[in-house]
C-alpha positions in Angstrom: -55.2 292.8 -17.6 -55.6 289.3 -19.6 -58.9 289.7 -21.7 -60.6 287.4 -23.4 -60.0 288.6 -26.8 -56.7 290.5 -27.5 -55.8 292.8 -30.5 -52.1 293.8 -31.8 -50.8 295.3 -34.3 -46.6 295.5 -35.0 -44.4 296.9 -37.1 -41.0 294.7 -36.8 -38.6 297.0 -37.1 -35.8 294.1 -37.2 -35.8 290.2 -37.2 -37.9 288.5 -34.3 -38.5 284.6 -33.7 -40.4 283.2 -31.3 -39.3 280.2 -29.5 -40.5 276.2 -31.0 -43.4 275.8 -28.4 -46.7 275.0 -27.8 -49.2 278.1 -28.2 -51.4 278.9 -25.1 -54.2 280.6 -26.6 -55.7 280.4 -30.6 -54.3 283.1 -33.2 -55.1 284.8 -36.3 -52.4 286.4 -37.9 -52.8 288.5 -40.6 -49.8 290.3 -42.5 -50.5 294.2 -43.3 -47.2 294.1 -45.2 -43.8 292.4 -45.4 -44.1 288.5 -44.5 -44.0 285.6 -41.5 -42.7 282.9 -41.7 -44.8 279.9 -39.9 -43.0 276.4 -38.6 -45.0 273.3 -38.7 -43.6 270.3 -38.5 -41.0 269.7 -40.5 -42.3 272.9 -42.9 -42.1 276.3 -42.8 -45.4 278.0 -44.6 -44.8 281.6 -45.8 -47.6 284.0 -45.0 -47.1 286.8 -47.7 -49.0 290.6 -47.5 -52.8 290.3 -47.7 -52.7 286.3 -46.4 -53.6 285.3 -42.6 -53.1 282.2 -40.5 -54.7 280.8 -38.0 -52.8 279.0 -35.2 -55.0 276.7 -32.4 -54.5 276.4 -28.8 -51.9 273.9 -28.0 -49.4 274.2 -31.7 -46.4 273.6 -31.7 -45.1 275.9 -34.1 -41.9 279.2 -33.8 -42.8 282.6 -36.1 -40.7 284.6 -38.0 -41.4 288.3 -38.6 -39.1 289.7 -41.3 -37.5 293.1 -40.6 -40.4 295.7 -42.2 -43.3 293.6 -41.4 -46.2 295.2 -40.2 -48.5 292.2 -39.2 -52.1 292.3 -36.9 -52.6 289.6 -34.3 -56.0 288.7 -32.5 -55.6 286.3 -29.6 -58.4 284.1 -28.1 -58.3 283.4 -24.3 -58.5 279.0 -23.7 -61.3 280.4 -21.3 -63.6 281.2 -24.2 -66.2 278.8 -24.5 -66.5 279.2 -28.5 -65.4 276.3 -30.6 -62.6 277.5 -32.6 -60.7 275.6 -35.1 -58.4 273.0 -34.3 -56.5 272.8 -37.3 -53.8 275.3 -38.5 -53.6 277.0 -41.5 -54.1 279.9 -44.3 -57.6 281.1 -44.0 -60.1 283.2 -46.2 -60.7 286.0 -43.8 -64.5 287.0 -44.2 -65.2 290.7 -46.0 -66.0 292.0 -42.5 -63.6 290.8 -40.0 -60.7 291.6 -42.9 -62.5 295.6 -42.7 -62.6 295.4 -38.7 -58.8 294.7 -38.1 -57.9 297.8 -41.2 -60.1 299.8 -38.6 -58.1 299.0 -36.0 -55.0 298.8 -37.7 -55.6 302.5 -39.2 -58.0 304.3 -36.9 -58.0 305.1 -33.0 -61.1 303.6 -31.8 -62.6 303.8 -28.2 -62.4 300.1 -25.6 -66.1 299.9 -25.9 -66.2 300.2 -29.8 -62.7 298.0 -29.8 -64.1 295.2 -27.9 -67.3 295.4 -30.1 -65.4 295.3 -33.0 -63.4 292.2 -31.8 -66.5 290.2 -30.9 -67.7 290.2 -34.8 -64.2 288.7 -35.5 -64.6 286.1 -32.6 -67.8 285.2 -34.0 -66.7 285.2 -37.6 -63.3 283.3 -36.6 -65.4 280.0 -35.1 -66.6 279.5 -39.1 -62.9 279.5 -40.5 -61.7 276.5 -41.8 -58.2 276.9 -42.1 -55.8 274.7 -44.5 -52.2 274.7 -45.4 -50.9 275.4 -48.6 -47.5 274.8 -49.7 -46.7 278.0 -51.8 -43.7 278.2 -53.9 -42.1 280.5 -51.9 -43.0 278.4 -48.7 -41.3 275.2 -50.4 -38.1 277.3 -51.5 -38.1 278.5 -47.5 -38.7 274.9 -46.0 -36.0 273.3 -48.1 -33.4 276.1 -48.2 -29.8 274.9 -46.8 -26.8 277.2 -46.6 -24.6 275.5 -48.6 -27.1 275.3 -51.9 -27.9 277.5 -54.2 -31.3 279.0 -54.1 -33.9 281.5 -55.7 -34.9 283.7 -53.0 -34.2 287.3 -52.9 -30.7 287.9 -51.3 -32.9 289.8 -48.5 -34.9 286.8 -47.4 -31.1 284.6 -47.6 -29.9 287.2 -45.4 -32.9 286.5 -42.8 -32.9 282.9 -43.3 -28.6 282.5 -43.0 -28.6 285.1 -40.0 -31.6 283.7 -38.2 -29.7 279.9 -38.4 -26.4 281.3 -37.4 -28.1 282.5 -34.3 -30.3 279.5 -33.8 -26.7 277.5 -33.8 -25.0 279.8 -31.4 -27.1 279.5 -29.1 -27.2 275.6 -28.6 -23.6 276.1 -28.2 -21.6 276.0 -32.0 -18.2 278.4 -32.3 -19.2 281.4 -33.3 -16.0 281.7 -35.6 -17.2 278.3 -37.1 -20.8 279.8 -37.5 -19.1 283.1 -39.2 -17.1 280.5 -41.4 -20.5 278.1 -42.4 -22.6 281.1 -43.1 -20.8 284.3 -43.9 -17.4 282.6 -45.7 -15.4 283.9 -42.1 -16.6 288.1 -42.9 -16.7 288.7 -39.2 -17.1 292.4 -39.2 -19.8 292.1 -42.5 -21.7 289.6 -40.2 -21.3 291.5 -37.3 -22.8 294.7 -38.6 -25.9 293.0 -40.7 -26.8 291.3 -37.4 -26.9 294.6 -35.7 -28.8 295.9 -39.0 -31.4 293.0 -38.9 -31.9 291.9 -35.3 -30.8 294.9 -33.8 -28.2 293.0 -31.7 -24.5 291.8 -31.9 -24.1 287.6 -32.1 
């Protein structure tokens, strides 16, 4: 059934994009643990443990959920009449609607107290006012390249360089150029991180 007002909560066991594309209903997103990684634009914003997003109908954005993420996800139906935001960006969840999804995210609740639960967050999420924020870690992410040196934790290289080399097989590169560009030609080392990470061969 399609409701109105949708509640999620995964834990990623392994690396999972979502296609570039426009989103058909509005999102919160707010990471339990681990970190997402949000494209706009040209940028790619870094939602960290503790932090939410909030993405409007009709953004053209692709997530990222890191292997060991466990991240809550409230979707709002187009069909709503309520006047979301139409801007994306971090938000400041409110003291209650931040205690409503640790509920849900912790405790088995009933539909009826579920769907109660979700309309305070509906109400409280028409007062956001999102903004984006280019963190330090978000900068080092948006203008990370393969062939540079960079900061981040060889984990997050790992996600970042596997994520691409998938991203460039599929729009048709040789794989054994890929392997070369990314993994300095270790076929079997890239073979068995990508089953380790996205829980599939390349």
């Amino acid at each position: 059934m399609n409701y109105a007002v949708e509640h999620q909560n995964t834990v990623y066991s392994f690396l999972v994009t979502t296609p570039r594309k426009k989103r058909i209903k509005h999102s919160l997103i707010y990471v339990d643990s681990g970190l997402v990684l949000v494209k706009l634009g040209k940028n790619e914003y870094a939602v960290e443990q503790d932090n939410a997003i909030w993405l409007p109908f009709d953004c053209l954005t692709s997530v990222t959920f890191v292997p060991g993420s466990r991240v809550t996800q409230i979707d709002f139906s187009v069909r709503l009449q309520d006047k979301f935001p139409t801007q994306a960006g971090f938000v400041s969840l409110p003291p209650v609607s931040k205690a409503i999804l640790e509920k849900l995210s912790s405790t088995n609740v009933t539909e009826q107290d579920k769907s109660n639960l979700l309309a305070v967050v509906r109400d409280e999420s028409r007062s956001l006012r999102p903004l984006l924020d280019m963190s330090p870690l978000s900068l080092q992410i948006s203008q990370w390249s393969a062939d540079e040196e960079s900061e981040l934790s060889k984990e997050l290289l790992l996600v970042l360089s596997l994520r691409e080399a998938k991203k460039k097989m599929l729009s048709g590169a040789k794989r054994e150029l890929v392997i070369d560009e990314f993994f300095a030609g270790r076929e079997e080392e890239f073979e068995q991180l990508a089953m380790l990470v996205m829980g599939e061969s390349l």
